[in-house]
BAMARFI-530111 format. One record per residue: x, y, z of N, C-alpha, C, O in turn; residue in one letter. Coordinates in pm, whole numbers, padded with zeros to 5 digits, always signed. Layout:
N
XYZXYZXYZXYZA/...
//
This chain:
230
-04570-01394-06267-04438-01424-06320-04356-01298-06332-04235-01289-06308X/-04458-01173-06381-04348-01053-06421-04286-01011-06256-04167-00988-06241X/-04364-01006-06165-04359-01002-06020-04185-01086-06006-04078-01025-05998X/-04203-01218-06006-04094-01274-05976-03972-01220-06023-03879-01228-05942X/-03940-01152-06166-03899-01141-06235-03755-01008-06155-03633-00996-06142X/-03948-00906-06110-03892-00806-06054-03782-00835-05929-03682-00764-05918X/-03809-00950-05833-03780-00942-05728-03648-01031-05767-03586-01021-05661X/-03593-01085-05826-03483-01199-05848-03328-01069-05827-03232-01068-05751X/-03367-00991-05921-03237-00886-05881-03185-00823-05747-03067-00811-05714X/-03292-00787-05681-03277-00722-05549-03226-00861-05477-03156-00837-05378X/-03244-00995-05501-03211-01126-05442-03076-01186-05430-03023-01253-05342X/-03013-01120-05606-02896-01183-05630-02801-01040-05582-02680-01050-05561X/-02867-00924-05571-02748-00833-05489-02741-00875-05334-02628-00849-05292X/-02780-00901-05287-02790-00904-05155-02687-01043-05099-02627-01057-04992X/-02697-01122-05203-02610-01259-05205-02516-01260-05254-02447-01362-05243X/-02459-01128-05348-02330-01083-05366-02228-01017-05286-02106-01004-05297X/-02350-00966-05169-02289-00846-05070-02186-00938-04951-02222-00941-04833X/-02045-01016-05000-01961-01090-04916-01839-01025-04825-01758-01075-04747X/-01869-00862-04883-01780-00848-04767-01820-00817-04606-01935-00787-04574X/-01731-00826-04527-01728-00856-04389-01745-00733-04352-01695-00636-04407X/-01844-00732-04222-01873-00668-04162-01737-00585-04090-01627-00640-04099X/-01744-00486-04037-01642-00460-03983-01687-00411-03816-01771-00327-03782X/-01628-00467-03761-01675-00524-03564-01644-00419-03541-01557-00370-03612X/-01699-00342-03436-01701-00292-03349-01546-00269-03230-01518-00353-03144X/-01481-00166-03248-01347-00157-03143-01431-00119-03021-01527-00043-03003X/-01356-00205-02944-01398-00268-02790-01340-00131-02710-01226-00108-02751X/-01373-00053-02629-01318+00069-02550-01296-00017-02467-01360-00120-02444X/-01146+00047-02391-01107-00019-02277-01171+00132-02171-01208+00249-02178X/-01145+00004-02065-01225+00084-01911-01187+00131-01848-01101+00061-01795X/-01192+00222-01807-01056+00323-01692-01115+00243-01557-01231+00239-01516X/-01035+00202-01520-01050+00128-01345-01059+00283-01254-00973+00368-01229X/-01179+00272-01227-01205+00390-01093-01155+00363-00944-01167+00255-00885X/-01121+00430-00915-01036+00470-00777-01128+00362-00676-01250+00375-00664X/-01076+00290-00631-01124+00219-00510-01072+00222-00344-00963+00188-00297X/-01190+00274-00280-01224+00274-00151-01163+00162-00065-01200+00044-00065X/-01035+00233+00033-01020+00100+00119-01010+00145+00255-00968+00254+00293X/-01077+00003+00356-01094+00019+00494-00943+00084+00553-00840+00067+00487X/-00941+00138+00648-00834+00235+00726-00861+00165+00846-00969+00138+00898X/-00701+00132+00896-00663+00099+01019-00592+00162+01069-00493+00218+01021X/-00641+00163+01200-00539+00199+01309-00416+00223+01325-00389+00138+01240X/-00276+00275+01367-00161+00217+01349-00134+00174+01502-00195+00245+01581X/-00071+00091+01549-00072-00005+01653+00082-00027+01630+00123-00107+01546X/+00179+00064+01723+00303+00009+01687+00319-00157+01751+00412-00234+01726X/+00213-00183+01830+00244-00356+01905+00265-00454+01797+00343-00550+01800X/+00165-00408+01677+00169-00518+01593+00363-00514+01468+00388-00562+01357X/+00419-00461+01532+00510-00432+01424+00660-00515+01500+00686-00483+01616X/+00728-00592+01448+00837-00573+01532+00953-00514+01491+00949-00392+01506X/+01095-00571+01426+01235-00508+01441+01216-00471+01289+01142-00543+01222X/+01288-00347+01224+01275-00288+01167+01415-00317+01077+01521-00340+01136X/+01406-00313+00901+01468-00309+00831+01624-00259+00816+01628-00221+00699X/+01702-00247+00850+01823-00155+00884+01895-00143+00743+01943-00249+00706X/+01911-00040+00661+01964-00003+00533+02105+00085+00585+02140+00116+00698X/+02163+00110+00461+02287+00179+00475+02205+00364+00516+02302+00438+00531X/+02152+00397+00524+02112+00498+00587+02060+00489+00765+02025+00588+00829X/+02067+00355+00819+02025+00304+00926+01843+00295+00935+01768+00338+00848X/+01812+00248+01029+01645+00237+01062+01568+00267+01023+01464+00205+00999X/+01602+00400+01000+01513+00520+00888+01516+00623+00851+01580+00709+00912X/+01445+00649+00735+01517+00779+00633+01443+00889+00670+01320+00883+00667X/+01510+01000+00708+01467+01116+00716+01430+01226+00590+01521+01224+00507X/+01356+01291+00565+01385+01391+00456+01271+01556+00503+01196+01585+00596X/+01306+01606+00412+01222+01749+00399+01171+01775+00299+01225+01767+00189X/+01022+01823+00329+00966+01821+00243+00957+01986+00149+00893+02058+00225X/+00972+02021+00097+01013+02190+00057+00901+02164-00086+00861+02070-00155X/+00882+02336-00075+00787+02404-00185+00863+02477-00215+00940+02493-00120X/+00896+02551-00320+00945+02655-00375+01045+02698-00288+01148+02632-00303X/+01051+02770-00215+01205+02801-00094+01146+02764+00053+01230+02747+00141X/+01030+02752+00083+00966+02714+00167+00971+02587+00207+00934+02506+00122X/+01021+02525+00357+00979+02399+00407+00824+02409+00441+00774+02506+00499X/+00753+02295+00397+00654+02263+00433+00632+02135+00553+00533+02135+00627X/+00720+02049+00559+00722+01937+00642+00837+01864+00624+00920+01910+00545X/+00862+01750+00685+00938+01687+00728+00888+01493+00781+00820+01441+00870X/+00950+01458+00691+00910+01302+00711+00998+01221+00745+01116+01240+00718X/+00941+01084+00833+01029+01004+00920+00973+00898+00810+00865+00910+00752X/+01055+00803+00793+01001+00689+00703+01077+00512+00787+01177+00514+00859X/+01025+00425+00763+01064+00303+00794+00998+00139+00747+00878+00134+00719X/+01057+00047+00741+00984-00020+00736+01034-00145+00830+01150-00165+00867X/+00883-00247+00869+00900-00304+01002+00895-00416+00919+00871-00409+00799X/+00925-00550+01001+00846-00686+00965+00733-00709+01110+00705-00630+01200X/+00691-00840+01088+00552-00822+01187+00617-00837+01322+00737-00809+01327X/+00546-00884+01450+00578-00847+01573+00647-00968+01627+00708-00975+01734X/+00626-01083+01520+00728-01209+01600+00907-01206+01570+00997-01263+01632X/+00912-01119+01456+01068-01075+01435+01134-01021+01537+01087-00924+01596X/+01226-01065+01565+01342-01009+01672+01457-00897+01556+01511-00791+01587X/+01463-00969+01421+01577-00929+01328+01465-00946+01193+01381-01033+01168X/+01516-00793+01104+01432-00801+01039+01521-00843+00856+01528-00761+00765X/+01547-00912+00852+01626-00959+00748+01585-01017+00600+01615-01126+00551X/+01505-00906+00542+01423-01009+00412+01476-01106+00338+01409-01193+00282X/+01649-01090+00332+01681-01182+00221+01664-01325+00316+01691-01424+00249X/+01624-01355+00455+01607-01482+00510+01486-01470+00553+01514-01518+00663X/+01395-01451+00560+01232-01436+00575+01158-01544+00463+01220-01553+00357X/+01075-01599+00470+00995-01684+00404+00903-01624+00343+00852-01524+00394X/+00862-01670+00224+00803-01614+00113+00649-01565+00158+00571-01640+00217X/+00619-01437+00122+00489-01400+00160+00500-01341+00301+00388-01324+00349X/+00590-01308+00375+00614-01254+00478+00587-01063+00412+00617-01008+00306X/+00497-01001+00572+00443-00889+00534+00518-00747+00590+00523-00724+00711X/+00575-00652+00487+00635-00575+00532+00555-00449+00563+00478-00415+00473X/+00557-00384+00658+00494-00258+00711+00536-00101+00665+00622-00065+00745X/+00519-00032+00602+00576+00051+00533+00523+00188+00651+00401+00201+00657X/+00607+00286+00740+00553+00323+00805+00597+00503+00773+00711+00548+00763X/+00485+00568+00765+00574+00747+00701+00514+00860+00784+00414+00924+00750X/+00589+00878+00901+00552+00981+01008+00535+01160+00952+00589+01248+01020X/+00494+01179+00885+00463+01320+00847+00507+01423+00937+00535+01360+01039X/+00530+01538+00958+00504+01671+01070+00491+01783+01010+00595+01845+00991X/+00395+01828+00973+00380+01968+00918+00467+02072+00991+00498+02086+01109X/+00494+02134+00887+00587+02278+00953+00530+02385+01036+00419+02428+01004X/+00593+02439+01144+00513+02532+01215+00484+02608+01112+00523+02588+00997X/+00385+02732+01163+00301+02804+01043+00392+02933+01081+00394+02984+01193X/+00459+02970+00982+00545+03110+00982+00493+03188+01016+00372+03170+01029X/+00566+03358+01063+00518+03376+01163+00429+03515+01078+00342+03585+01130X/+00489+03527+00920+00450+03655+00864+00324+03560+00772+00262+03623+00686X/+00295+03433+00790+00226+03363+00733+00066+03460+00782+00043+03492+00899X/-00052+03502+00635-00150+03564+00691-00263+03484+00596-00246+03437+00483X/-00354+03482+00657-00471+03391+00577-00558+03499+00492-00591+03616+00512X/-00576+03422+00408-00598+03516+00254-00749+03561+00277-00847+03501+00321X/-00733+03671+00237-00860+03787+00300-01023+03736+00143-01021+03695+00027X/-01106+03766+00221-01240+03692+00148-01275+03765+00061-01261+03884+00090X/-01328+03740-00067-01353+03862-00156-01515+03820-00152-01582+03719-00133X/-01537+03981-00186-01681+04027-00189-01760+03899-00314-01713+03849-00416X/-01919+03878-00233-01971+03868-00383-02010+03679-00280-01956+03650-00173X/-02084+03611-00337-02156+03497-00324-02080+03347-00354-02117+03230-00342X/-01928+03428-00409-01893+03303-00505-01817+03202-00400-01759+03266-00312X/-01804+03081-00391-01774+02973-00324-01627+02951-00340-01633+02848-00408X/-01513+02972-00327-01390+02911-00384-01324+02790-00281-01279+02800-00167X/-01336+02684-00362-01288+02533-00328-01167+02546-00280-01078+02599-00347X/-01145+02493-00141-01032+02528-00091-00947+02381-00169-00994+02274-00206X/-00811+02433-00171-00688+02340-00237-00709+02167-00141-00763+02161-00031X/-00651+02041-00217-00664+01944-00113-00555+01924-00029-00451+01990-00023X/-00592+01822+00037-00506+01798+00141-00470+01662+00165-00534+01588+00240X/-00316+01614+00070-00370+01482+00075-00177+01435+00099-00084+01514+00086X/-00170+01303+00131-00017+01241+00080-00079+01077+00043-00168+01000+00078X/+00014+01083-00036+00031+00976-00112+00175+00944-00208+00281+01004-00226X/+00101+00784-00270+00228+00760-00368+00206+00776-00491+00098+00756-00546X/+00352+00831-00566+00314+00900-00687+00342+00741-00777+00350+00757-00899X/+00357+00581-00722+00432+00476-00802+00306+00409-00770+00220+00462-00700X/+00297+00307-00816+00226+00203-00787+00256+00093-00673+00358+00034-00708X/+00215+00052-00572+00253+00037-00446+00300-00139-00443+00264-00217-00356X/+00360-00163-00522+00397-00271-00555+00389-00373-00434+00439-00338-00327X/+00314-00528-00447+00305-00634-00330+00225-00585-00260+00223-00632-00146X/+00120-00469-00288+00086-00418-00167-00104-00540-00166-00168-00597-00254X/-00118-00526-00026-00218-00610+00021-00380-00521+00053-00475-00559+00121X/-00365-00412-00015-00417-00290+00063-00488-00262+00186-00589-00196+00210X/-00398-00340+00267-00400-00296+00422-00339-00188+00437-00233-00163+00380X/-00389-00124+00503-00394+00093+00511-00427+00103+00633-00496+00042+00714X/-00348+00216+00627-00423+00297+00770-00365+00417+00783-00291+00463+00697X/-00405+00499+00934-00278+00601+00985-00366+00556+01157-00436+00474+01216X/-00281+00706+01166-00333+00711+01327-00444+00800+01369-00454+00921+01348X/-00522+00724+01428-00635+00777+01481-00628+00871+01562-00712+00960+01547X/-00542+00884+01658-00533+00979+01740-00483+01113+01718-00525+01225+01747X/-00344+01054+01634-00289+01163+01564-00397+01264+01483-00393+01386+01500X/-00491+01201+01395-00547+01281+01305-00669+01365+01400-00722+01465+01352X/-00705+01320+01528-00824+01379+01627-00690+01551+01656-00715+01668+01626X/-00572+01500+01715-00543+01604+01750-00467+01703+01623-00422+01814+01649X/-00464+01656+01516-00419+01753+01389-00532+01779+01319-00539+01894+01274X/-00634+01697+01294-00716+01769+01205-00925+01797+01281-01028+01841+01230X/-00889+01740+01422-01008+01796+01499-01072+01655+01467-01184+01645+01517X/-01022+01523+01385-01129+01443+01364-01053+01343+01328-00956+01358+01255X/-01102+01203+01390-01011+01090+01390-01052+01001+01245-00980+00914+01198X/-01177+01041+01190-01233+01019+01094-01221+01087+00967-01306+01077+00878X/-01125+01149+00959-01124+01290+00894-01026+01224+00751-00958+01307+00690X/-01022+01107+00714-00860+01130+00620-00947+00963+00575-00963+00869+00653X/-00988+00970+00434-01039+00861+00342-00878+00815+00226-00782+00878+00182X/-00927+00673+00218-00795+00621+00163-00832+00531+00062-00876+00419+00088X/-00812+00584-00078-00841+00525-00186-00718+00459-00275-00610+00515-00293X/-00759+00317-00331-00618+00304-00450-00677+00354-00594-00797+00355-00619X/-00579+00392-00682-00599+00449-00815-00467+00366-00897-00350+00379-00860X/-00503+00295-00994-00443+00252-01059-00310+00164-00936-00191+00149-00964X/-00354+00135-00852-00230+00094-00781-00222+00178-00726-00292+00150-00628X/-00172+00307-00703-00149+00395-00627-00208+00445-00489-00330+00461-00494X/-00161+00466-00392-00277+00513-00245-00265+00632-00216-00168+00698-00253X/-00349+00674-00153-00388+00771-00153-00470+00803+00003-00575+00743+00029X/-00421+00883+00079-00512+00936+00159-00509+01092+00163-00420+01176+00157X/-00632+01094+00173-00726+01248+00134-00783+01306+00242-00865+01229+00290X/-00773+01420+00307-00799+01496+00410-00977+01506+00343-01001+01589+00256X/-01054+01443+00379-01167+01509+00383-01296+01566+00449-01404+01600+00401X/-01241+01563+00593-01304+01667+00673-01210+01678+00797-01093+01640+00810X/-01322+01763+00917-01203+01807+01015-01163+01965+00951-01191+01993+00835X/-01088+02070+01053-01030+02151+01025-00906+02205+00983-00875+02319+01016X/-00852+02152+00931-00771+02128+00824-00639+02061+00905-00665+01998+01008X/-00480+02071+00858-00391+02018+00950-00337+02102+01011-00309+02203+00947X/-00304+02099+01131-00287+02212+01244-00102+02208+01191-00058+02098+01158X/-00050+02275+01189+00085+02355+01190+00147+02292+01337+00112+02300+01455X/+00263+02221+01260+00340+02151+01360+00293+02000+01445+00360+01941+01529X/+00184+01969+01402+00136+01802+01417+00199+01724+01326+00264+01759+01227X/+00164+01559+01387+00242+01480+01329+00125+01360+01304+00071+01293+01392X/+00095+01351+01125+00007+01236+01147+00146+01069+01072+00253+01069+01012X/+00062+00970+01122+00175+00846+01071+00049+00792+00976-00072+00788+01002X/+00105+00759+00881+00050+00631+00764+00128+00534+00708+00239+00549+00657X/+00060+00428+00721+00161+00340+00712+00034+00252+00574-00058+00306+00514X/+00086+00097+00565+00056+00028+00464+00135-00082+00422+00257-00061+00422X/+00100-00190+00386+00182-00333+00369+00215-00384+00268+00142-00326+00188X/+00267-00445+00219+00321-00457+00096+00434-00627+00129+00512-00640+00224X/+00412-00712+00041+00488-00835+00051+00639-00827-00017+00725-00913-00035X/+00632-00696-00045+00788-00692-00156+00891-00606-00030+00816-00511-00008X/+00989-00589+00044+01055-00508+00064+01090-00428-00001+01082-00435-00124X/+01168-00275+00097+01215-00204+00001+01333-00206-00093+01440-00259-00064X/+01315-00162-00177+01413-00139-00267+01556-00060-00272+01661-00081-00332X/+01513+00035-00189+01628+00134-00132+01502+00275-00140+01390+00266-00190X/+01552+00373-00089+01471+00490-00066+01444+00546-00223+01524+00550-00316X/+01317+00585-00219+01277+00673-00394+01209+00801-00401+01133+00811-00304X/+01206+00890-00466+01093+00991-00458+00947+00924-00478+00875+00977-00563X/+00916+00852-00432+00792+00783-00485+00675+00828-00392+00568+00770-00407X/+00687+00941-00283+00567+00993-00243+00567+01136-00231+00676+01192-00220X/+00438+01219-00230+00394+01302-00242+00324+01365-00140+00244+01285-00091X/+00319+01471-00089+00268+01573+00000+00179+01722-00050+00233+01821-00099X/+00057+01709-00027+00002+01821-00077-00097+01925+00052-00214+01910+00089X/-00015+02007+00086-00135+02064+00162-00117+02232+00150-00013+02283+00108X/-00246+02314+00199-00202+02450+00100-00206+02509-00011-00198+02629-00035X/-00221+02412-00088-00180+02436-00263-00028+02428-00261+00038+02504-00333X/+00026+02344-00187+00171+02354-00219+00195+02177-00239+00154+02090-00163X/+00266+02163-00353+00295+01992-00318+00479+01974-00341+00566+02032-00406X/+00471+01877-00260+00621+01846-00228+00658+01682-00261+00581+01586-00264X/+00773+01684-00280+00838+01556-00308+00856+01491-00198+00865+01573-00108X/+00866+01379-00156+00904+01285-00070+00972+01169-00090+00922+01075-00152X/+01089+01166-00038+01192+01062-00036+01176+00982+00075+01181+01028+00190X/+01152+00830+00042+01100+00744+00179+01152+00574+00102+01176+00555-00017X/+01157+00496+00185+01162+00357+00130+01014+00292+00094+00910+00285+00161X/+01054+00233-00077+01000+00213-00113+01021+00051-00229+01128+00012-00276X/+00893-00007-00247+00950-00146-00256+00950-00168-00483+00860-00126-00555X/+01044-00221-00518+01062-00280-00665+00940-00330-00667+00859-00350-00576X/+00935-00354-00825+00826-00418-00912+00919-00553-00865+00895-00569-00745X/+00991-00630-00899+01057-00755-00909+01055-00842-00767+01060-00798-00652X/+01045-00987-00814+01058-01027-00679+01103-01018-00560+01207-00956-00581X/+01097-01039-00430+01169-00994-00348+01286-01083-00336+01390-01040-00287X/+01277-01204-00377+01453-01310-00454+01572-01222-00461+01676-01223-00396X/+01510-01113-00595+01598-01055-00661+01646-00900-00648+01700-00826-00730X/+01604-00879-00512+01625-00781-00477+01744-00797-00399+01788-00909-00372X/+01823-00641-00348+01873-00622-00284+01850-00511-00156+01902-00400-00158X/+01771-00555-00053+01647-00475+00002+01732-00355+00071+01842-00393+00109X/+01701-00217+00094+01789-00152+00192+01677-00026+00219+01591-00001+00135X/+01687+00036+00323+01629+00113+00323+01677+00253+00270+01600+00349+00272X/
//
């Protein structure tokens, strides 16, 4: 009995103890960069091209500090049965081709490659990449560039991996000998939204130098409610 006696207290605290647990905060997940197949570019598959108040397509330069680094051709197509490429009369889900001809700048002429320092240590050369700095809105992540192009700019037709990040694409020089001075690689990519009118929305990095890029690029908002131009 004295036994029972003992144990009744430790019984009735434990059946007093009503407050609530407090749960566990749930961490959210950073979505890791995902790997996508690279195609070809095949101008057959493309037909008549967008025409904006800048015409067919937007030109720009790409500059570092006082330095041109390159120079980009930009456009966008509808597919190859278009004669006229007219989004506000196109049927819904129709696929626009987003196409961005790169050309690296010849390599100056007082330009000298940076001398090796003594000693074992490894230094990671800078990347080599273009991409978009927006989220690629409608996009289908059908990707690519040109195969050929990249054999004769970077020694390797295999040479340039293309990942999305948060939405964003991305292709990354990762092998091959780097980009030859004065080649021209094209990347292109699809997207169901037309453009919006031209944006800084891509990026150029090679060198350790990165540059802005002005190219057509497509709204978050339907393509209804757009007013598409290049």
């Amino acid at each position: 009995m004295r036994k029972l006696l003992l144990l009744t207290p430790l019984a009735l605290a434990a059946c007093s103890d009503s407050e609530p647990r407090e749960e566990p905060t749930p961490t959210p997940t950073v979505a890791q960069p995902r790997a996508l197949a690279s195609a070809d570019f095949d101008l057959r598959t493309l037909g008549a091209r967008i025409v904006g108040p800048q015409g067919p397509q937007v030109e720009t330069v790409l500059s570092a500090g006082n330095r041109e680094i390159a120079k980009m051709v930009s456009y966008v197509a509808c597919p190859e049965e278009f004669d006229e490429c007219n989004p506000g009369e196109l049927p819904e889900g129709t696929l626009f081709t987003y196409v961005h001809e790169v050309t690296l700048a010849e390599e100056a002429a007082d330009d000298s490659s940076a001398e090796m320092t003594e000693g074992p240590e490894v230094v990671e050369s800078p990347p080599t990449l273009f991409r978009t700095t927006e989220r690629a809105h409608g996009s289908n992540f059908a990707v690519g560039y040109s195969n050929s192009q990249a054999l004769e700019a970077l020694g390797n037709e295999d040479a340039i991996s293309i990942t999305a990040d948060d939405g964003r694409l991305i292709w990354r020089v990762v092998e091959g000998d780097g980009w030859a001075p004065g080649t021209t690689i094209t990347f292109w990519w699809q997207s169901t939204q037309p453009p919006a009118g031209p944006a800084d929305a891509y990026l150029l990095e090679v060198d350790g130098n990165q540059a802005i890029a002005r190219g057509p690029f497509p709204a978050e908002e339907k393509r209804a409610e757009q007013t598409p131009a290049n």
